[in-house]
SEKOLGU-476966 format. One record per residue (C-alpha): residue in three letters; x, y, z. Coordinates in steps of 0.1 Angstrom, whole numbers, padded with zeros to 4 digits, always signed. Layout:
! SEKOLGU-476966
ALAXYZ
...
//
This chain:
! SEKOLGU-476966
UNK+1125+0650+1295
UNK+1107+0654+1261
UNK+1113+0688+1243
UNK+1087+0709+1225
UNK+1087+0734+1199
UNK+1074+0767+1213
UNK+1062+0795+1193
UNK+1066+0826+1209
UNK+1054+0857+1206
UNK+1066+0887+1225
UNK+1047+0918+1232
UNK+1057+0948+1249
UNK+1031+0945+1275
UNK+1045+0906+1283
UNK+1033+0879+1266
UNK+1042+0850+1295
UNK+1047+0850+1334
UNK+1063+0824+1350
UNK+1057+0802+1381
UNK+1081+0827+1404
UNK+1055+0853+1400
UNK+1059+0869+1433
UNK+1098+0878+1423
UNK+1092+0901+1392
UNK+1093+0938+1397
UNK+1056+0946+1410
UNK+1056+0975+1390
UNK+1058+0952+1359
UNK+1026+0926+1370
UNK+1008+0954+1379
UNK+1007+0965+1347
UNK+1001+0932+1329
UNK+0973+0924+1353
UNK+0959+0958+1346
UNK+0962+0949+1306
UNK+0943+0919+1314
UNK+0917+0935+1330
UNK+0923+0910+1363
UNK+0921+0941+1382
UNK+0922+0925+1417
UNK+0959+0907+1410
UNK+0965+0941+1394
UNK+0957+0962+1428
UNK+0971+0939+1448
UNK+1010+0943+1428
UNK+1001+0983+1429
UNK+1000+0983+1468
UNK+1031+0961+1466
UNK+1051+0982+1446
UNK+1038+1017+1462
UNK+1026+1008+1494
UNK+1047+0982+1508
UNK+1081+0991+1485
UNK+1070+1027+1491
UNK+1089+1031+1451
UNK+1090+1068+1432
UNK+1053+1073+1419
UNK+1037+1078+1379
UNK+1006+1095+1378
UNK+0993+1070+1349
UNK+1001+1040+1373
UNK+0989+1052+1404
UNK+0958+1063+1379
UNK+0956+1029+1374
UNK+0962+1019+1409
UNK+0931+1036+1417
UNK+0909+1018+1390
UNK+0923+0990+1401
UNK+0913+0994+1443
UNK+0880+1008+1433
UNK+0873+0977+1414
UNK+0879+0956+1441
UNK+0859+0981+1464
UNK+0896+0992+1484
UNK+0879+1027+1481
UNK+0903+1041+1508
UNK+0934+1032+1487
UNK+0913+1044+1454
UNK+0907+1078+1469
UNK+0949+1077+1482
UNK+0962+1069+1448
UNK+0936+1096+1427
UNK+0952+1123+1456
UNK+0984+1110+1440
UNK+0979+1109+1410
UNK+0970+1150+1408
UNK+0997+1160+1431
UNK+1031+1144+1415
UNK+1046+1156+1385
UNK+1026+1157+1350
UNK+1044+1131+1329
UNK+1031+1137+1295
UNK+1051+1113+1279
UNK+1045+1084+1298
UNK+1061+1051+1294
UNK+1037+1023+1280
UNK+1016+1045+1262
UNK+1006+1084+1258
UNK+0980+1096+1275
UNK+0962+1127+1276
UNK+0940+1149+1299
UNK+0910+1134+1273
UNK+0926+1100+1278
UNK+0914+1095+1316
UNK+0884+1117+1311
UNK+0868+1099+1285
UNK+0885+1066+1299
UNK+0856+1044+1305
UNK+0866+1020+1333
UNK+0869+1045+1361
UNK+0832+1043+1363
UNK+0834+1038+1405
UNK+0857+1070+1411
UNK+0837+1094+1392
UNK+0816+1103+1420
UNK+0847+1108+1444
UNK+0855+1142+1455
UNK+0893+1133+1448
UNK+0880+1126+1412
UNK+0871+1160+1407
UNK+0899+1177+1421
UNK+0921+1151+1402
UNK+0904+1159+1369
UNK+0907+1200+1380
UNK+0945+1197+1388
UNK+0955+1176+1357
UNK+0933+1200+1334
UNK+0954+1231+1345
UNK+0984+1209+1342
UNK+0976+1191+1309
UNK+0969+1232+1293
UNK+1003+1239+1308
UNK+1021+1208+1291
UNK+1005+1215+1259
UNK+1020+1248+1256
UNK+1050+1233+1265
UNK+1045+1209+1234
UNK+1037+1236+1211
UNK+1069+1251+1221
UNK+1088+1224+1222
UNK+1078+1214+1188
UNK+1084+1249+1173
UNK+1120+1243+1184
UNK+1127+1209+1168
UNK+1111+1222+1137
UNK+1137+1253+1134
UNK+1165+1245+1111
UNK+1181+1277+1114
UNK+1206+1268+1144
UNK+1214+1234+1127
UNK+1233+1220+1096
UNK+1215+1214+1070
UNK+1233+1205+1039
UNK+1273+1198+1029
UNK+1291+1191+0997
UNK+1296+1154+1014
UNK+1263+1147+0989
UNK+1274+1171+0963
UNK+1275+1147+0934
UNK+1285+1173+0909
UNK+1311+1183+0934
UNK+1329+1146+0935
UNK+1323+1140+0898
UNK+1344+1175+0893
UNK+1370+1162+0921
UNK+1368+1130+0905
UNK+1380+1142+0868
UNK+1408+1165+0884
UNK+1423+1142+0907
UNK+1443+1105+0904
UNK+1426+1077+0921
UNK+1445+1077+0951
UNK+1443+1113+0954
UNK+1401+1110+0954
UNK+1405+1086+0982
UNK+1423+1103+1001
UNK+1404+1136+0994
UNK+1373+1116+1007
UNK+1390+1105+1039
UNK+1407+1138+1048
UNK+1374+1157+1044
UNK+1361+1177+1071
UNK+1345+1212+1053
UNK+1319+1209+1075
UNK+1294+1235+1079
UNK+1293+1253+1115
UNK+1261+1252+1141
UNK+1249+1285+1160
UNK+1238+1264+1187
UNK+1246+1227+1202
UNK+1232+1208+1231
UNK+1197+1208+1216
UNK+1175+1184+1199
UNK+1165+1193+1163
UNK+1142+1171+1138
UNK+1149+1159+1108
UNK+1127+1143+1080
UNK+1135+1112+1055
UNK+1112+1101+1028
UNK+1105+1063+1029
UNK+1085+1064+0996
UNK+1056+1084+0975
UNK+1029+1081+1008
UNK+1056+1078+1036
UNK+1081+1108+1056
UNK+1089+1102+1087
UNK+1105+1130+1109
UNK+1136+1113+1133
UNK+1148+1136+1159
UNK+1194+1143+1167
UNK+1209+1160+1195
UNK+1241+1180+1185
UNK+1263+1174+1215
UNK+1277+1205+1234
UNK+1315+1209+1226
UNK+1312+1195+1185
UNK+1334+1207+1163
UNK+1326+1206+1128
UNK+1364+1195+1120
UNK+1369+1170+1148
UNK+1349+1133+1141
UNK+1322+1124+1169
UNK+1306+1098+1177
UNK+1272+1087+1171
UNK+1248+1068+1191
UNK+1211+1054+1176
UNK+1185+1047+1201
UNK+1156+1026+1193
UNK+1127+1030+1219
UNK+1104+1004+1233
UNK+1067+0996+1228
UNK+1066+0990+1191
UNK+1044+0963+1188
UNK+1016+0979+1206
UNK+1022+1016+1191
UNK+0996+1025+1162
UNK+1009+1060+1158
UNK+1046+1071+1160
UNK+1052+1095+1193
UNK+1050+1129+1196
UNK+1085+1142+1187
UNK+1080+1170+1215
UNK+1068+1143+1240
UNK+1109+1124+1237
UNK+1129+1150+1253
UNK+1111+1156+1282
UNK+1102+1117+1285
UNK+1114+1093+1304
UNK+1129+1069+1282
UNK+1150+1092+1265
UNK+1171+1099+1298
UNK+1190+1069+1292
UNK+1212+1083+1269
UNK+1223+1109+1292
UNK+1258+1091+1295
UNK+1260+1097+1258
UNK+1254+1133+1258
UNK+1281+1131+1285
UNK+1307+1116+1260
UNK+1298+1145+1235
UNK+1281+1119+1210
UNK+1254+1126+1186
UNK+1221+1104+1191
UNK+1196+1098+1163
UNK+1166+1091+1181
UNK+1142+1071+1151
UNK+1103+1068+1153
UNK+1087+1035+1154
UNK+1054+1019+1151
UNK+1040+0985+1149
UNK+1030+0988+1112
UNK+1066+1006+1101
UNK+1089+0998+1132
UNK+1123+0976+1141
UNK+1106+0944+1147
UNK+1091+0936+1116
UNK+1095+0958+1086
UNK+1128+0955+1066
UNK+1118+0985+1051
UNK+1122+1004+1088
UNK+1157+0987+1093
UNK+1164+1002+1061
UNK+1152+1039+1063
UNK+1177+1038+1093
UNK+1205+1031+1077
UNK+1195+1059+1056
UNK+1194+1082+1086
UNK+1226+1078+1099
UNK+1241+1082+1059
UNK+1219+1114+1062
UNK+1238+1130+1091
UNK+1270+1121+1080
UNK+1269+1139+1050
UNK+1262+1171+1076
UNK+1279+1166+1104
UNK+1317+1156+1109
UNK+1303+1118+1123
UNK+1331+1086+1129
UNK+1324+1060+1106
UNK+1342+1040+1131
UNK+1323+1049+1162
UNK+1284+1042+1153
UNK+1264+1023+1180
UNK+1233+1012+1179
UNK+1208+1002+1207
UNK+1173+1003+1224
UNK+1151+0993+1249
UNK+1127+0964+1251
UNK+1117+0959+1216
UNK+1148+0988+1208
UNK+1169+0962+1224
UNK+1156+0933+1200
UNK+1159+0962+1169
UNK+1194+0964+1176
UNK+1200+0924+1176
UNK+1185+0928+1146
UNK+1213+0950+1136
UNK+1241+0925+1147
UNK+1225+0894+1130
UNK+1213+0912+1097
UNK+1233+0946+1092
UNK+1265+0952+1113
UNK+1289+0969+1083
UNK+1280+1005+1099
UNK+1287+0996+1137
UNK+1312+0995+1165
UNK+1287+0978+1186
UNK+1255+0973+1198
UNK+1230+0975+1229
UNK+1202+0956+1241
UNK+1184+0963+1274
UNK+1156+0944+1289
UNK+1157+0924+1252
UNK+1145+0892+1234
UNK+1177+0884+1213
UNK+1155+0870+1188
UNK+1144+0882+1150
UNK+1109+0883+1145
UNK+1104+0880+1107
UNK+1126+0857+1097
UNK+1156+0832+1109
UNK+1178+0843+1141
UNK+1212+0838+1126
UNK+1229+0832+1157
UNK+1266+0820+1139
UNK+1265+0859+1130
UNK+1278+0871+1161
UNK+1308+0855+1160
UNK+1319+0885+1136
UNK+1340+0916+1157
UNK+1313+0939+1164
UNK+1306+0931+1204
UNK+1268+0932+1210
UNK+1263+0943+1248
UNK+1231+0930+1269
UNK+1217+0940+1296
UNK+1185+0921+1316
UNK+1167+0925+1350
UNK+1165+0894+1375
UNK+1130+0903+1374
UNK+1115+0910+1339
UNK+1079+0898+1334
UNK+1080+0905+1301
UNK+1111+0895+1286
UNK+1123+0864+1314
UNK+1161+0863+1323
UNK+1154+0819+1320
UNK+1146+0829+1280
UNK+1172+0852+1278
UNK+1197+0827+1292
UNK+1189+0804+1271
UNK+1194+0820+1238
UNK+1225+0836+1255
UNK+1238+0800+1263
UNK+1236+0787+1223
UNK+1250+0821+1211
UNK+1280+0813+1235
UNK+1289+0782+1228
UNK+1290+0790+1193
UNK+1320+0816+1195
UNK+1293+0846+1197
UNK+1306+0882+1204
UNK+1284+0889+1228
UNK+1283+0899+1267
UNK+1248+0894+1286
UNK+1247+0916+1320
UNK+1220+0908+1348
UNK+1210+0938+1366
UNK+1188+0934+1395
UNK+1154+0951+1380
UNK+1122+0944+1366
UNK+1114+0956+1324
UNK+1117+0996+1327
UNK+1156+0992+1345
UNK+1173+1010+1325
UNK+1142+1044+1334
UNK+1137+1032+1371
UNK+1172+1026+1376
UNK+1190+1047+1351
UNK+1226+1045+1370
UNK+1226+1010+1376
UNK+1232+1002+1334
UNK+1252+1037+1328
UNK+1285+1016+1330
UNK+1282+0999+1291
UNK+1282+1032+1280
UNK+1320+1034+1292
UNK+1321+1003+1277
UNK+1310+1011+1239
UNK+1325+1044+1235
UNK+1355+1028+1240
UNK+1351+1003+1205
UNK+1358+1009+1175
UNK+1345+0990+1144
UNK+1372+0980+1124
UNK+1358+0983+1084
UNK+1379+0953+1071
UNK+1381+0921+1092
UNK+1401+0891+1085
UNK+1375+0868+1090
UNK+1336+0869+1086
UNK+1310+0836+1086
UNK+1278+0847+1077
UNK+1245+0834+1070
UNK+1211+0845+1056
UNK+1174+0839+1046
UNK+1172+0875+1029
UNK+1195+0888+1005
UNK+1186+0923+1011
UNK+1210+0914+1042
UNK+1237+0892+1026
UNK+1263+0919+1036
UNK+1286+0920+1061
UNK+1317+0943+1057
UNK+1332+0935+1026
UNK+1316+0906+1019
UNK+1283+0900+1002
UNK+1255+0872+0994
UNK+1238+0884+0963
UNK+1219+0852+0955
UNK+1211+0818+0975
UNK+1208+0782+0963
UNK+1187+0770+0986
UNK+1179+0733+0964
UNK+1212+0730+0971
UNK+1229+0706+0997
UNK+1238+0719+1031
UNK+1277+0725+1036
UNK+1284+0701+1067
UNK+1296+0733+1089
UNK+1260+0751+1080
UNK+1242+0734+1110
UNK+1208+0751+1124
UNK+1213+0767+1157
UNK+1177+0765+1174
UNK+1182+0776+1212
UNK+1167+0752+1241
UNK+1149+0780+1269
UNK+1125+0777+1300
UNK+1091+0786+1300
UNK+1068+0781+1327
UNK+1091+0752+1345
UNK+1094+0734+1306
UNK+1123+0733+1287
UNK+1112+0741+1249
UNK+1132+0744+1218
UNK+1127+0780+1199
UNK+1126+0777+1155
UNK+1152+0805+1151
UNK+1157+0789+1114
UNK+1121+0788+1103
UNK+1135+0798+1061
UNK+1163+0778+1045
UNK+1194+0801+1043
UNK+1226+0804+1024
UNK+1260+0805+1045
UNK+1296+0816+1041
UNK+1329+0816+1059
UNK+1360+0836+1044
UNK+1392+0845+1056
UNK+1420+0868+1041
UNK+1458+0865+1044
UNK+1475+0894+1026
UNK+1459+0893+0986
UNK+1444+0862+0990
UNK+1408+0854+1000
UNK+1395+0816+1012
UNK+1360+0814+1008
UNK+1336+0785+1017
UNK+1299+0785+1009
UNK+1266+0767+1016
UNK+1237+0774+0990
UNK+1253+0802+0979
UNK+1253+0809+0944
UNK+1264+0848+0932
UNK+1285+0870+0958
UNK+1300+0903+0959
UNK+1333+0913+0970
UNK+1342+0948+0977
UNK+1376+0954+0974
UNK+1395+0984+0995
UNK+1431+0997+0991
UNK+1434+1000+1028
UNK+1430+0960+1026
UNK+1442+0948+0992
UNK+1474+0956+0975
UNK+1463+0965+0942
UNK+1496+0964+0927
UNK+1492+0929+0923
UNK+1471+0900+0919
UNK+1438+0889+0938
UNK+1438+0853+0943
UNK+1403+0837+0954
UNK+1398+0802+0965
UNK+1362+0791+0963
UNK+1355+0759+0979
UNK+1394+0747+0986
UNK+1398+0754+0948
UNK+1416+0779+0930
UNK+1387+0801+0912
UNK+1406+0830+0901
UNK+1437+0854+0898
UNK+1428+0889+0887
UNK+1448+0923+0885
UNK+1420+0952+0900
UNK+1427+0989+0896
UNK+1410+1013+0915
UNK+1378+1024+0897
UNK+1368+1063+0899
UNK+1332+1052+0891
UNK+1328+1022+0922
UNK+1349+1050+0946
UNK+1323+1074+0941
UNK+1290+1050+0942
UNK+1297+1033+0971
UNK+1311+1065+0990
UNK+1276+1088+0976
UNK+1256+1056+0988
UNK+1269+1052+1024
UNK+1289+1083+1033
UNK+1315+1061+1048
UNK+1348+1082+1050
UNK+1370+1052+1067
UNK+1354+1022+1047
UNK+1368+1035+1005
UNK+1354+1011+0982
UNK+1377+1009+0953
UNK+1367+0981+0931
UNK+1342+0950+0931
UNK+1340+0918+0920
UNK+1306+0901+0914
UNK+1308+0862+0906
UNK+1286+0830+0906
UNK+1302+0799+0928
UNK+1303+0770+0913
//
């Protein structure tokens, strides 16, 4: 059969359905349909998934279940779902957006149930309830914005206080006064959710939220989870910090409270969010160098993952910027990068990235999934893809069912200095993968005959189709180390960095570097005061000591 090139582009609220309509999670063509405005398809997958499944009800979708029957002039099922939809539980933060009491008041589509006597008493219920949540809010928000019970500040980022270690102490002794450090200020309270702001630049803060874990210690390392949330692309706004604790979404990381871990919970939006913006992938990174400077974090046990578009952030991670991670986490994903190429070689480095899809996802299909999975696969990728039984809010419908990878991750840890690494990018700005770095590209240059594109075949709509995941010429590189000397082969590559670590290099003698399967260079490093301190004050990596670096074209 005759392939095609498919652009696709993935939104939150499902860009595609396939022919096996009827066997995605109602729940999930409801909503579509409702998007879509094809309100009759849309009432007829709410009955299905409420009335027939009989599932646990959401006073914005059975609100919408009741738009949708009164459309369709069901007025017996409008009037049951507008009952509903005032007596359940107030969920204020909602899943695919966040509504408001003024959101279905002034909603202008529930023209034919304004007239109801269930509208009324739905609009009189939710009023007394919406007054109630917002004081809840206000509280809640007071709370996060208290920085008395929390750390605020350590001499981690004290650069007066290194530079004064620094002139005292031998080089060896700084590195090891950097690893062994652990005067951590204390907390007055744990197992709470505190907020935190970074600034991006001169027009930009953005607040991220962290939950301290019950038993931490300020002398004893922890863990630390990030968790990127869903809905990105369609998000103008960042959340409500208040609305994420009480949320749904956020439940998922009750396993990682379990396993006394931090979480850094980051805000996204579709104009500064982890699908698109370098500059959001960036800020954090910046985060998590934040909190370790307060809190007593393990540089070896970072994770990072998310949910829907979270889950493609995180890929993101793995592919573009895995020196700060054990692993990473994608649920109910698209392993694919959205603004530049999918470098799918990448994940045949250490870090293990852990999937997890529903047999019945409308908006991310397991038959795309697959087929990415598939390519990553057969070329070596570190990557396990689980299939959960499901439609795209799993991991919040079904919390337990995808707890397991959480007993899973906590259980790697990241070793900073691998043997091996092949990497490949389009960007510079993410040329680095632990201590190896592309600082410039050639990319007039001739192709190295191992630098092949990797463009995944998937199934869309019953037609196989070939996705562009190398839409920008890239540079590549494969290196290996044995002992003090380093193998490197390149593709359109011209300048990298190399940082070099005591804990991987003996400095007592010589560095020997083969570019190319030719000698390029023997050189006696020392360990420089100046580098140890830079890199350390840049990424407050305790385990990772930077303690020289060598910059050099290839030839």
């Amino acid at each position: 059969m005759k392939k095609i090139i498919i652009g696709l582009i993935f939104l939150m609220t499902g860009s595609f359905l396939n022919a096996q309509e009827k066997a995605f999670k109602a729940i999930d063509s409801a909503y579509y349909y409702y998007v879509k405005k094809d309100l009759k398809k849309a009432a007829y997958f709410y009955d299905l998934y409420y009335l027939v499944q009989k599932n646990t009800q959401s006073n914005y979708d059975t609100y919408r279940a009741a738009v949708a029957s009164s459309y369709i002039g069901n007025m017996e099922n409008a009037k049951y779902y507008i009952k509903r939809s005032g007596e359940i539980f107030y969920d204020y933060s909602g899943f695919y957006e966040f509504p408001s009491y003024d959101t279905f008041v002034n909603d202008t589509i529930h023209r034919y149930l304004r007239n109801l006597p269930e509208w009324k008493n739905f609009i009189t219920v939710l009023k007394y309830k919406a007054d109630s949540a917002q004081i809840s809010i206000d509280k809640i928000t007071m709370a996060l914005k208290d920085t008395s019970n929390r750390a605020n500040q350590s001499v981690l980022s004290n650069t007066d206080y290194w530079n004064t270690v620094a002139k005292k102490e031998s080089t060896a002794s700084l590195i090891q006064k950097i690893k062994n450090f652990k005067a951590f200020k204390p907390v007055k309270k744990t197992d709470f959710w505190t907020m935190y702001y970074i600034k991006v630049n001169d027009t930009l803060t953005v607040p991220f939220l962290v939950y301290i874990p019950k038993n931490y210690q300020p002398v004893k390392k922890t863990p630390l989870y990030v968790y990127l949330h869903g809905a990105i692309v369609g998000r103008t706004n960042f959340s409500n910090p208040a609305w994420i604790e009480k949320g749904r979404e956020v439940k998922i990381m009750d396993k990682a409270k379990s396993q006394n871990a931090f979480i850094i919970y980051p805000f996204g939006k579709k104009s500064f969010g982890w699908i698109y913006q370098q500059q959001a992938f960036e800020t954090i990174l910046r985060e998590i160098e934040m909190i370790k400077s307060i809190y007593n974090i393990d540089d070896n046990k970072v994770y990072i993952g998310g949910h829907s578009n979270g889950g493609s952030g995180a890929f993101w991670y793995a592919v573009n910027k895995p020196t700060t991670f054990a692993s990473f986490l994608g649920l109910n994903y698209l392993p694919k990068v959205y603004a530049s190429n999918t470098s799918l070689r990448n994940l045949k480095n250490s870090p293990t990235f852990y999937g997890i899809s529903g047999s019945e996802d409308a908006t991310f299909p397991l038959p795309v999934v697959d087929g990415i999975y598939k390519l990553g696969i057969e070329n070596g990728a570190n990557w396990k893809n689980f299939v959960k039984q499901g439609g795209h809010g799993l991991p919040i419908d079904s919390k337990d069912s995808i707890s397991f990878i959480f007993d899973t991750l906590i259980t790697k840890t990241r070793n900073p200095f691998p043997k091996n690494i092949q990497w490949e990018t389009d960007n510079i700005r993410n040329g680095r993968n632990a201590w190896l770095e592309i600082i410039e590209l050639d990319t007039l240059a001739e192709k190295a005959s191992w630098h092949t594109l990797l463009n995944p075949t998937v199934t869309q709509n019953g037609k196989a189709g070939i996705l562009d995941f190398s839409k920008n010429k890239s540079g590549a590189i494969i290196a290996s180390v044995q002992g003090n000397t380093i193998d490197i082969q390149t593709s359109r590559v011209k300048r990298i960095k190399i940082y070099i670590s005591t804990d991987m290099f003996d400095l007592s003698h010589q560095i020997k570097l083969i570019i190319n399967g030719k000698d390029f260079i023997n050189m006696k490093l020392d360990a420089d005061k100046n580098v140890i301190l830079e890199e350390f004050l840049k990424t407050k990596d305790r385990d990772f000591i930077v303690a020289n670096k060598i910059e050099l074209a290839v030839k």
